[in-house]
Phi, psi and omega in degrees: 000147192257150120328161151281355130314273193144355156343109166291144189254127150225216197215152169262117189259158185242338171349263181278043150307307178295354188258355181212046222328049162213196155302131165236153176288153167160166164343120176292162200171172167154191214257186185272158179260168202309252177321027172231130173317156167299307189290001197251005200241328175286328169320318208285324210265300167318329163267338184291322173287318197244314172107026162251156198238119185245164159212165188194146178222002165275134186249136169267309153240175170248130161254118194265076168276128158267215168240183203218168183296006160281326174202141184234046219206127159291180210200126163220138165249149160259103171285101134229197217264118181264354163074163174331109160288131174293191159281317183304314174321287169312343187250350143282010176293108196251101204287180144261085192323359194262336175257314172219154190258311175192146135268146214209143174234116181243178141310148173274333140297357138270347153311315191299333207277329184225034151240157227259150189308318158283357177251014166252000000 
């Protein structure tokens, strides 16, 4: 998802605090369920985190992590393009406080300044 600007939004999750001990920035998301696609699980994951009902059938990336001591298992994720949030839109964003903590639209060089070298 974009700003009205073309800003990328991504949401700061506590998910993986206890595995890296602070909060990260990332993607709404999360992992698939037995019987679901990369897109119906982002549609899915993207309204349970924001509470927007996004849809997409452009995929921007595959992202491949490998693995580390928290999940020992590699990871392959699918970025798609959730398109342009209005204001209104944006200021209806309702996080799930069990997960993510606040959202934010940077520059991708100021992305780069605070996600870790492997998510970016």
């Amino acid at each position: 998802m974009r700003d009205p600007n073309g800003l990328p939004v991504l949401l700061r999750s506590r998910v993986y605090e206890s595995a890296h001990g602070r909060e990260i920035w990332q993607f709404p998301g999360g992992n698939l369920d037995h019987d679901e696609s990369p897109r119906t699980a982002a549609v899915t994951e993207t309204a349970e985190e924001t509470g927007l009902a996004r849809t997409s059938d452009r995929l921007l990336a595959v992202r491949f992590l490998p693995p580390e001591p928290s999940w020992p298992a590699t990871k392959h994720g699918y970025v798609f393009d959730g398109g342009k949030l209005t204001t209104a839109e944006l200021a209806a964003i309702r996080l799930d406080p069990a997960e993510d903590t606040e959202w934010a639209a940077r520059t991708p060089t100021q992305w780069e300044r605070v996600l870790p070298a492997r998510a970016y």
